[in-house]
PDB file of N, H, CA, C and O in Angstrom:
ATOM      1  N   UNK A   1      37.131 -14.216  27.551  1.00  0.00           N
ATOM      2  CA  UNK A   1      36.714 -14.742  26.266  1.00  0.00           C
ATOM      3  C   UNK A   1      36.524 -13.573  25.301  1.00  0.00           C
ATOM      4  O   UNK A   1      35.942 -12.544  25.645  1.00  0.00           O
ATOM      5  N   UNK A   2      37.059 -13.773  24.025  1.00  0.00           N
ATOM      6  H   UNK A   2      37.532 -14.609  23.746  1.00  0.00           H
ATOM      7  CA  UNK A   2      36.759 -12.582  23.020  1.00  0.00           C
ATOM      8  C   UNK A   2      36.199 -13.475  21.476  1.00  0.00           C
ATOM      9  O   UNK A   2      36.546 -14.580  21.056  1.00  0.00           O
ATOM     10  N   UNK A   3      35.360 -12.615  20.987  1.00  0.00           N
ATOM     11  H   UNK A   3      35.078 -11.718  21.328  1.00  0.00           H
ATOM     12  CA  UNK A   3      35.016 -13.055  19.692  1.00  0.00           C
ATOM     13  C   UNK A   3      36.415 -12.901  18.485  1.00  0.00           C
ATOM     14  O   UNK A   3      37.321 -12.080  18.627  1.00  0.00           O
ATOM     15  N   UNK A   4      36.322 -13.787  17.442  1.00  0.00           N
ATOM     16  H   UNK A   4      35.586 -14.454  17.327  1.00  0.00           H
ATOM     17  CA  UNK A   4      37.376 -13.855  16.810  1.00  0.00           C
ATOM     18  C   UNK A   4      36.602 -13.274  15.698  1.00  0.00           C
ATOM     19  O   UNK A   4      37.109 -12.390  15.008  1.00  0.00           O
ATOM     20  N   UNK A   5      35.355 -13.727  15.463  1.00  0.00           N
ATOM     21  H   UNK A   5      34.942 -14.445  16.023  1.00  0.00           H
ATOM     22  CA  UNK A   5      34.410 -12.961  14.185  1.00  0.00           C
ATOM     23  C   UNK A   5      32.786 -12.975  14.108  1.00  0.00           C
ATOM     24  O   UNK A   5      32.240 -13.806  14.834  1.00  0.00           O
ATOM     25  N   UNK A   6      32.090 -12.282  13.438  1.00  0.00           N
ATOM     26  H   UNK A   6      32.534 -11.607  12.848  1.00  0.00           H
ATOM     27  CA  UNK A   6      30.472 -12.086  12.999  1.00  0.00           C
ATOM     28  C   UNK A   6      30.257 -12.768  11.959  1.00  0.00           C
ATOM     29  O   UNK A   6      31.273 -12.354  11.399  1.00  0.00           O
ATOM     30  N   UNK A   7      29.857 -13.394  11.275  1.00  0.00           N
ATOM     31  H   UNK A   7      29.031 -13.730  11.729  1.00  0.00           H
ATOM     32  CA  UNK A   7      28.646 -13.465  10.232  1.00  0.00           C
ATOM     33  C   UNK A   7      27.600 -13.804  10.313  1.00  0.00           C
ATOM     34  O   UNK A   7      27.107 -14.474  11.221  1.00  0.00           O
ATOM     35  N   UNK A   8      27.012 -13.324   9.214  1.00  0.00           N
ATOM     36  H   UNK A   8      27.412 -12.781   8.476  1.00  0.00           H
ATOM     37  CA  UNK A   8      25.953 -13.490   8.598  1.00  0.00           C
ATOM     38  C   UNK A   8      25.356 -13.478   7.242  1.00  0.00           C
ATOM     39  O   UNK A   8      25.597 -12.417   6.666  1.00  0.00           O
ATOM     40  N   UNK A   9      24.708 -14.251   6.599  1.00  0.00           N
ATOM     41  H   UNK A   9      24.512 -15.113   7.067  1.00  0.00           H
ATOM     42  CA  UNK A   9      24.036 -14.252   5.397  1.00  0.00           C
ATOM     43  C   UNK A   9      22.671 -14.847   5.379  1.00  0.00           C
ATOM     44  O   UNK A   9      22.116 -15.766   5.981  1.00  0.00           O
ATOM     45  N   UNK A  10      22.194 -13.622   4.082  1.00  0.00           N
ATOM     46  H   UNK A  10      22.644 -12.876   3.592  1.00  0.00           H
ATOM     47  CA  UNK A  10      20.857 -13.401   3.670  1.00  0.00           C
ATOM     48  C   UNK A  10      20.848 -14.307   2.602  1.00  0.00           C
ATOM     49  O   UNK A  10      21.672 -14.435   1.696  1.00  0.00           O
ATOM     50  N   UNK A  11      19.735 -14.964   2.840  1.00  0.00           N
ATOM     51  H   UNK A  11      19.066 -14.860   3.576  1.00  0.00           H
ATOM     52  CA  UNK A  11      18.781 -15.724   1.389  1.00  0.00           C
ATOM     53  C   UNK A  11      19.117 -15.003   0.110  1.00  0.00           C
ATOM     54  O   UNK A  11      19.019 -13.776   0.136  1.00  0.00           O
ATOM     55  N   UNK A  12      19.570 -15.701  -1.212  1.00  0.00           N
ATOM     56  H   UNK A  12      19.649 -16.697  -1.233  1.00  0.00           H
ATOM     57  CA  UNK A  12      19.723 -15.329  -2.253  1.00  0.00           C
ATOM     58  C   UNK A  12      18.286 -14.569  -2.779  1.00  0.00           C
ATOM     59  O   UNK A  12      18.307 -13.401  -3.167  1.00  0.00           O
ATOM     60  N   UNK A  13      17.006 -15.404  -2.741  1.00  0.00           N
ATOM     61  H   UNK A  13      16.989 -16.353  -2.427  1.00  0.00           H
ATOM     62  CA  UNK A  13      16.187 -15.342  -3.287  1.00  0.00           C
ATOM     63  C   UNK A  13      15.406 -13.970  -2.884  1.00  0.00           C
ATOM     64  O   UNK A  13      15.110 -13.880  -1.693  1.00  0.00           O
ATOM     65  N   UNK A  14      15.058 -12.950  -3.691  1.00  0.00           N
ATOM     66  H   UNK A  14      15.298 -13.023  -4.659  1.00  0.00           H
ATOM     67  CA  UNK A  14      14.167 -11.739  -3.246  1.00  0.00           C
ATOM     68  C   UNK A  14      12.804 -11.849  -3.823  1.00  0.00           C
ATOM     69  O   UNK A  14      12.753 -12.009  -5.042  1.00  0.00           O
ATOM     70  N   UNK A  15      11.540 -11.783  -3.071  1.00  0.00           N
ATOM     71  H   UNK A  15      11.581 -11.653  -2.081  1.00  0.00           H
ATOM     72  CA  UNK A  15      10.567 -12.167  -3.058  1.00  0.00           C
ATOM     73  C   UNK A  15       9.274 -10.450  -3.051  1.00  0.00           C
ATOM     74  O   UNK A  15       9.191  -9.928  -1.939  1.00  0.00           O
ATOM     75  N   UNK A  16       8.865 -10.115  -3.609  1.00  0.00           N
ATOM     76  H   UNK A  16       8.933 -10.539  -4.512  1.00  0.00           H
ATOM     77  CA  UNK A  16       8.037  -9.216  -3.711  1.00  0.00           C
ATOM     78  C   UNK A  16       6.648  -9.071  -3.015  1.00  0.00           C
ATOM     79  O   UNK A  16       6.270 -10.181  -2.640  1.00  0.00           O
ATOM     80  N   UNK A  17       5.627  -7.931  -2.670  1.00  0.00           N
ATOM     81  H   UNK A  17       5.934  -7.030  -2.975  1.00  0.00           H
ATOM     82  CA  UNK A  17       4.605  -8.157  -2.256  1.00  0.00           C
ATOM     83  C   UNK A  17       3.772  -8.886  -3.158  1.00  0.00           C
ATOM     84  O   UNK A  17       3.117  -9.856  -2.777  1.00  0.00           O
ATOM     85  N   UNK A  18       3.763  -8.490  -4.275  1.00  0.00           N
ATOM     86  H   UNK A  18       4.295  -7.702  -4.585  1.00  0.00           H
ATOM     87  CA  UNK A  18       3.086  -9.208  -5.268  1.00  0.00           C
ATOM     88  C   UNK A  18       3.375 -10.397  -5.465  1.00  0.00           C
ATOM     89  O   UNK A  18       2.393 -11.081  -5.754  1.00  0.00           O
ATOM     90  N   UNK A  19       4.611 -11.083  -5.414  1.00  0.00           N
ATOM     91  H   UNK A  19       5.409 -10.528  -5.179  1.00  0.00           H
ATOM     92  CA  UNK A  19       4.686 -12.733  -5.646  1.00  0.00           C
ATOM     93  C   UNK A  19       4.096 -12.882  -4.244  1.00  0.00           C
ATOM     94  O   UNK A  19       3.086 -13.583  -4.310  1.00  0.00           O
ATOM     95  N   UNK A  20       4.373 -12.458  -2.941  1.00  0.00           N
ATOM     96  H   UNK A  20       5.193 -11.889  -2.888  1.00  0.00           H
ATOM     97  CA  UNK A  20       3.542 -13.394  -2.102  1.00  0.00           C
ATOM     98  C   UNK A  20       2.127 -13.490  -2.626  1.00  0.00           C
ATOM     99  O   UNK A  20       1.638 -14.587  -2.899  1.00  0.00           O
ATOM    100  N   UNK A  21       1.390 -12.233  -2.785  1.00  0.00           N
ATOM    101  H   UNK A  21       1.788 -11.342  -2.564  1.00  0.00           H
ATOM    102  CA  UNK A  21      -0.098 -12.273  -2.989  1.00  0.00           C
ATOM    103  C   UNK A  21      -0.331 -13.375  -3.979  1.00  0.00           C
ATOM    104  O   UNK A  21      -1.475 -13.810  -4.104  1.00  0.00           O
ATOM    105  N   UNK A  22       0.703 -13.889  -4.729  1.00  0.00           N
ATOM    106  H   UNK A  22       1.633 -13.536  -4.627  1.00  0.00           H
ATOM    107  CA  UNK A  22       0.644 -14.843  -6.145  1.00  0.00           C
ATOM    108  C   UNK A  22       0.601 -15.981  -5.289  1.00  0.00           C
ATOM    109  O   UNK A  22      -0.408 -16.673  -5.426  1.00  0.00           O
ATOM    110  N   UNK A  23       1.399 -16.341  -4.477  1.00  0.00           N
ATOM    111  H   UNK A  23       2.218 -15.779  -4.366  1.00  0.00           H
ATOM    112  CA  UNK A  23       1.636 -17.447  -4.013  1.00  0.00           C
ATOM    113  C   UNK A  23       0.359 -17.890  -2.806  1.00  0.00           C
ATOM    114  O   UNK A  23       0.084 -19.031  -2.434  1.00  0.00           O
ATOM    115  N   UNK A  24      -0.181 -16.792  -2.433  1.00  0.00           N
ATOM    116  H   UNK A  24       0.043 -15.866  -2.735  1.00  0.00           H
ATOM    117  CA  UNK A  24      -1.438 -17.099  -1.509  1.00  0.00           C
ATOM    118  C   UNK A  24      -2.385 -17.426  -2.073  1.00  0.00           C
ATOM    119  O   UNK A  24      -3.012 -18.344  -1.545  1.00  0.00           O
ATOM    120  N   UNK A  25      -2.906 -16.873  -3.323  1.00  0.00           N
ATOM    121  H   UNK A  25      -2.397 -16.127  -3.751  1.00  0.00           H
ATOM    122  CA  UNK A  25      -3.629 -17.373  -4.165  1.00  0.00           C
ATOM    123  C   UNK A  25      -3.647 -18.738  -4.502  1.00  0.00           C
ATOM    124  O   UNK A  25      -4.549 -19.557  -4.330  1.00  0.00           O
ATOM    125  N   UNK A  26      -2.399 -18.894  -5.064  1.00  0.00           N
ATOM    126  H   UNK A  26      -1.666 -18.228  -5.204  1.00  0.00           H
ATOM    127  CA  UNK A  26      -2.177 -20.368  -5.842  1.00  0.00           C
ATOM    128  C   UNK A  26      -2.054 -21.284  -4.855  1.00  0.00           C
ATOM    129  O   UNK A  26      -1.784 -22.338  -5.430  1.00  0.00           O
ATOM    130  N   UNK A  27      -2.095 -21.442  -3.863  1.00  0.00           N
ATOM    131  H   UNK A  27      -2.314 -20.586  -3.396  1.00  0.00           H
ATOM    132  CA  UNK A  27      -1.839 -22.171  -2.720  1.00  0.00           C
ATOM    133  C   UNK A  27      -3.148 -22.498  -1.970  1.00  0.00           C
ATOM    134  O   UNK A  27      -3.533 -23.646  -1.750  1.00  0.00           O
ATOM    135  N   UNK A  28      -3.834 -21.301  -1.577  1.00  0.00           N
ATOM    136  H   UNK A  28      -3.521 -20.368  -1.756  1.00  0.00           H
ATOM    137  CA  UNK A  28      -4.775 -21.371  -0.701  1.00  0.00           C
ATOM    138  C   UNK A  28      -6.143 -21.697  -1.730  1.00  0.00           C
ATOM    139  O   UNK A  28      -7.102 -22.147  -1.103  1.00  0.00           O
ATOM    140  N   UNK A  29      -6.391 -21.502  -3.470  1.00  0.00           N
ATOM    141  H   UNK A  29      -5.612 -21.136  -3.979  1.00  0.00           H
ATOM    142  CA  UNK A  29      -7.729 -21.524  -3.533  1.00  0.00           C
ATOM    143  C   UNK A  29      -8.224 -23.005  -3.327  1.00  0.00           C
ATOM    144  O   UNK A  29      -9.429 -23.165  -3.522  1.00  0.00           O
ATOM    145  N   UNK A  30      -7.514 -24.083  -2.974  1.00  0.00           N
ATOM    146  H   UNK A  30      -6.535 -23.953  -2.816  1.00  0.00           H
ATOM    147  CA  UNK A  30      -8.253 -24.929  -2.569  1.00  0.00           C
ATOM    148  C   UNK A  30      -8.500 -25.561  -1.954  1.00  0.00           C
ATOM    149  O   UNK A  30      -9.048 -26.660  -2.040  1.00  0.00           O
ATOM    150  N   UNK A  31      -7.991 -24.748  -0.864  1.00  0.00           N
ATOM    151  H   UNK A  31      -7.547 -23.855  -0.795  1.00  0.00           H
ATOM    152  CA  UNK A  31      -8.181 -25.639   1.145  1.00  0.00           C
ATOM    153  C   UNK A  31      -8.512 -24.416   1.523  1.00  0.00           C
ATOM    154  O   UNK A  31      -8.069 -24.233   2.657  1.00  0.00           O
ATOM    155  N   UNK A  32      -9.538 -22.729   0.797  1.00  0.00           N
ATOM    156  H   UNK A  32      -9.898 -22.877  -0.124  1.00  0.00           H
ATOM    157  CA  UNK A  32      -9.184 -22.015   2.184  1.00  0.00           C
ATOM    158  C   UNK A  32     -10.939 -21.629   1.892  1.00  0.00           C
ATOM    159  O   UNK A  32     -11.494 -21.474   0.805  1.00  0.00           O
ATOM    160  N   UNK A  33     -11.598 -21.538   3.441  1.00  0.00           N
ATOM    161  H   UNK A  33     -11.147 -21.663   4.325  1.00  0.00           H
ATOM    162  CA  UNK A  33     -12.709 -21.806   3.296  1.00  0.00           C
ATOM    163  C   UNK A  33     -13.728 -20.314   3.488  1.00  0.00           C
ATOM    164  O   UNK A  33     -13.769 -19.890   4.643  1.00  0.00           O
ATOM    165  N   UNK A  34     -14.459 -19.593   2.522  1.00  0.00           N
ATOM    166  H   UNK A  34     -14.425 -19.937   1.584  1.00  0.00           H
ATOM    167  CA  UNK A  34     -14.325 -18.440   2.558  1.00  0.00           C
ATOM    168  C   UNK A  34     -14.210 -17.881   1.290  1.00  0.00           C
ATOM    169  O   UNK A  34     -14.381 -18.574   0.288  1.00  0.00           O
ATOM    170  N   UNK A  35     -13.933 -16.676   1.230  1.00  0.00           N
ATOM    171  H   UNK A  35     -13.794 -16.112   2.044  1.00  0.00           H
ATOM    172  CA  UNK A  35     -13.863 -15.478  -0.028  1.00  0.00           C
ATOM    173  C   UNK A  35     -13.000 -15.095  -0.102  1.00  0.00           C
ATOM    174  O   UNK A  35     -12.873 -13.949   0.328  1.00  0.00           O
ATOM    175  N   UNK A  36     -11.391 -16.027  -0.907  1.00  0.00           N
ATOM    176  H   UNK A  36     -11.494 -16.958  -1.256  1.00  0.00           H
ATOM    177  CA  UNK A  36     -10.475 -15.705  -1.241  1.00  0.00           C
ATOM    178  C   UNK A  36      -9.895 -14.263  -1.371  1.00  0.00           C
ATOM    179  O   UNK A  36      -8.988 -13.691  -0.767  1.00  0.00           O
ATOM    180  N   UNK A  37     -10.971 -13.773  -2.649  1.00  0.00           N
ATOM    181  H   UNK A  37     -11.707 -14.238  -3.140  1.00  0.00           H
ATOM    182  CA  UNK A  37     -10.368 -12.485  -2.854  1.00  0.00           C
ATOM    183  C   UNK A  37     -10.243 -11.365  -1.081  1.00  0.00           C
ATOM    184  O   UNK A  37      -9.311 -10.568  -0.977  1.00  0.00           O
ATOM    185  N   UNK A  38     -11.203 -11.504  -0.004  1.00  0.00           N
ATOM    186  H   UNK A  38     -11.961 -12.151  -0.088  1.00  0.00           H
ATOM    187  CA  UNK A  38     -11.051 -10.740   0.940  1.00  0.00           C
ATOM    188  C   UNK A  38     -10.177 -11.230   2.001  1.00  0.00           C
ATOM    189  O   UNK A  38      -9.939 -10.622   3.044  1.00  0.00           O
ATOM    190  N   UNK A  39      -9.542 -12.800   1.540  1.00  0.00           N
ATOM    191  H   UNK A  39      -9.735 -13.294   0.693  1.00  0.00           H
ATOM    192  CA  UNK A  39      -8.076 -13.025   2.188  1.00  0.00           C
ATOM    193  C   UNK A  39      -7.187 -12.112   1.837  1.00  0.00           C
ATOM    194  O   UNK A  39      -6.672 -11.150   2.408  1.00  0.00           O
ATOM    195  N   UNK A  40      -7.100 -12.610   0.752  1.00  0.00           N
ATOM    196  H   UNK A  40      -7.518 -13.391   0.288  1.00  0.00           H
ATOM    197  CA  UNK A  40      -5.793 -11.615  -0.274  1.00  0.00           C
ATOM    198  C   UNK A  40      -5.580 -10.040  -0.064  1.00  0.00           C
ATOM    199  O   UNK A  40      -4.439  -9.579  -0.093  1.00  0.00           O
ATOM    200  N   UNK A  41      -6.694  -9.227   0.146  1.00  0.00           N
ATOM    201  H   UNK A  41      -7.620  -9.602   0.169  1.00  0.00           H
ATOM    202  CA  UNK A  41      -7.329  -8.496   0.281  1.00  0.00           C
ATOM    203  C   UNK A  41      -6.325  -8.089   1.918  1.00  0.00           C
ATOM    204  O   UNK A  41      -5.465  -7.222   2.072  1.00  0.00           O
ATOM    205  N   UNK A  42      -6.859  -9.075   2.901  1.00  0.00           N
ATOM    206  H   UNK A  42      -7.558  -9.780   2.775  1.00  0.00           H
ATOM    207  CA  UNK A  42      -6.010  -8.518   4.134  1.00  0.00           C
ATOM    208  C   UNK A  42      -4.423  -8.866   4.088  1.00  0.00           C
ATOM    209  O   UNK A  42      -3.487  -8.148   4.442  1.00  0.00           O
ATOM    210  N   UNK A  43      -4.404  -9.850   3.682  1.00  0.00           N
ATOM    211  H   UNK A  43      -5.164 -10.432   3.395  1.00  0.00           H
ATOM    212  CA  UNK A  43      -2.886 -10.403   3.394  1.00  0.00           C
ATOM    213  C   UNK A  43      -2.223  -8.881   2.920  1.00  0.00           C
ATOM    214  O   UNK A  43      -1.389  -8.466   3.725  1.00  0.00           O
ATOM    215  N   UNK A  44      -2.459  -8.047   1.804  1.00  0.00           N
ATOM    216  H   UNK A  44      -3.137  -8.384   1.151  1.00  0.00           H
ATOM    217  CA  UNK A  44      -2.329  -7.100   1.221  1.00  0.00           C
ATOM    218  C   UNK A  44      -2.317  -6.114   1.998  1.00  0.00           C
ATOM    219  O   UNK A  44      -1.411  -5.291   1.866  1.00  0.00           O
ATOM    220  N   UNK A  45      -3.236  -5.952   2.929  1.00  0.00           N
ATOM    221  H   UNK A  45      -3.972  -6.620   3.036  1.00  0.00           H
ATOM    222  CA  UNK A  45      -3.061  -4.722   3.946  1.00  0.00           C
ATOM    223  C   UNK A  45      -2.073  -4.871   4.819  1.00  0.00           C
ATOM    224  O   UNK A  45      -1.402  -3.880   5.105  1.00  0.00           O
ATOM    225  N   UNK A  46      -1.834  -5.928   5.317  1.00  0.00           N
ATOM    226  H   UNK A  46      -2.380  -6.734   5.085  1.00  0.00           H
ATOM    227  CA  UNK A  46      -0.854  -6.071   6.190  1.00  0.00           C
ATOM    228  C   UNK A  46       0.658  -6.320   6.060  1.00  0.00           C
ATOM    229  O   UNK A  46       1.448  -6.210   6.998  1.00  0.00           O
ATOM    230  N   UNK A  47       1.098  -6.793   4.339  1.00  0.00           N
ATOM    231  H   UNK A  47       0.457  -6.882   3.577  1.00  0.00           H
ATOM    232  CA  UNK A  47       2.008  -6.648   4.112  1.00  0.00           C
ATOM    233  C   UNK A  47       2.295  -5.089   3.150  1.00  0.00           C
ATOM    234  O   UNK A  47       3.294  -4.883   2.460  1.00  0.00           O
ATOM    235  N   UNK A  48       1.266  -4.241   3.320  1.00  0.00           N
ATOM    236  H   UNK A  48       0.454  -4.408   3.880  1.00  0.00           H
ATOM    237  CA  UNK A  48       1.543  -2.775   3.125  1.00  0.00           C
ATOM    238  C   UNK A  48       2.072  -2.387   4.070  1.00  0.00           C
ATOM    239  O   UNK A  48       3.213  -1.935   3.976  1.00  0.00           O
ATOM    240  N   UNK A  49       1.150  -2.461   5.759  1.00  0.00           N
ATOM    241  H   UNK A  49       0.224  -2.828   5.835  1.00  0.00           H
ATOM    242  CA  UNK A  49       1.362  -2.380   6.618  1.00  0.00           C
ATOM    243  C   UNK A  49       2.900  -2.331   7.109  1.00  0.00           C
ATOM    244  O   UNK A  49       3.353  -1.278   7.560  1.00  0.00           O
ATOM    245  N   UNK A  50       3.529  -3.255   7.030  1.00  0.00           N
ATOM    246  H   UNK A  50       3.162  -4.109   6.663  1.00  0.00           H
ATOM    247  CA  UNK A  50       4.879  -3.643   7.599  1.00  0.00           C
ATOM    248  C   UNK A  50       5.776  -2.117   6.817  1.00  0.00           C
ATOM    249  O   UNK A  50       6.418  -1.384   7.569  1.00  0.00           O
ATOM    250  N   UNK A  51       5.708  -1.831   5.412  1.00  0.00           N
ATOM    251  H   UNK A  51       5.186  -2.426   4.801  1.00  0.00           H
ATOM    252  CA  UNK A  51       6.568  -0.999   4.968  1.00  0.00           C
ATOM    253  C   UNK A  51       7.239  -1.629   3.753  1.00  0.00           C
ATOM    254  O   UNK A  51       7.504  -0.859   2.830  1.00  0.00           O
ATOM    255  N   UNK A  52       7.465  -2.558   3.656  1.00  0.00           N
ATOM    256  H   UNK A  52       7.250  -3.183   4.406  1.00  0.00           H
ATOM    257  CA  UNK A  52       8.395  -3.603   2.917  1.00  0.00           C
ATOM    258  C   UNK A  52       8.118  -3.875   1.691  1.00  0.00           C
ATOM    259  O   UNK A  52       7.221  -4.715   1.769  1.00  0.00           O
ATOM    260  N   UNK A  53       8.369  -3.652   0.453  1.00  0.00           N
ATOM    261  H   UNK A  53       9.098  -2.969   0.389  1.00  0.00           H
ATOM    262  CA  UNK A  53       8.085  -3.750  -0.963  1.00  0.00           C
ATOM    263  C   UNK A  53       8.913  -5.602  -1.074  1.00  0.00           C
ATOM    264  O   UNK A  53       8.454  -6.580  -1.666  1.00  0.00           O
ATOM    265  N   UNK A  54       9.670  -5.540  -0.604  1.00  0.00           N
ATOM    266  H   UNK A  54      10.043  -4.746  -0.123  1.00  0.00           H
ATOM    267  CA  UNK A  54      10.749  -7.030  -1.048  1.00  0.00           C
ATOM    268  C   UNK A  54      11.025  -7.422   0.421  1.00  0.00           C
ATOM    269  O   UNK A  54      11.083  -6.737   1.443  1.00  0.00           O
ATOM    270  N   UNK A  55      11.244  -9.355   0.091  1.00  0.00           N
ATOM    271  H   UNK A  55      11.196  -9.911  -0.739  1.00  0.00           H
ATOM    272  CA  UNK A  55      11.529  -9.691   1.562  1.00  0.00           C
ATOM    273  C   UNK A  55      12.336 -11.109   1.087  1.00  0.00           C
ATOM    274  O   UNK A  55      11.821 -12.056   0.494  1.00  0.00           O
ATOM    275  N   UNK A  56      13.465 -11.006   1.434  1.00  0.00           N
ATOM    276  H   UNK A  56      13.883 -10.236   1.916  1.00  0.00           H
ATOM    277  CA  UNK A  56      14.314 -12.321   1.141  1.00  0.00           C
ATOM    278  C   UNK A  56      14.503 -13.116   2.156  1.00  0.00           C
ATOM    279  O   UNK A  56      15.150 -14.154   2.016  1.00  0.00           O
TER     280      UNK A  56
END
């Protein structure tokens, strides 16, 4: 058996650290139970963490 071909494709859409932090906000302030800002806060460390400025 031999391969005839590869692909692959990436999501159009490129997404920033900052739009996630936007989107955790706007999402979570009103089901998340707690002190938002020190969600955001780790959310933020950990997507420093990874390395990654953009994620599609």
């Amino acid at each position: 058996m031999r391969l005839a071909a590869v692909a692959a494709a990436l999501p159009s859409r490129r997404v920033s650290n900052a739009d996630i932090l936007e989107m955790v906000r706007e999402h979570s302030a009103a089901v998340i139970e707690g002190d938002l800002d020190e969600a955001v806060k780790k959310v933020r460390f950990w997507l420093a963490y990874c390395g990654s400025e953009n994620r599609r």
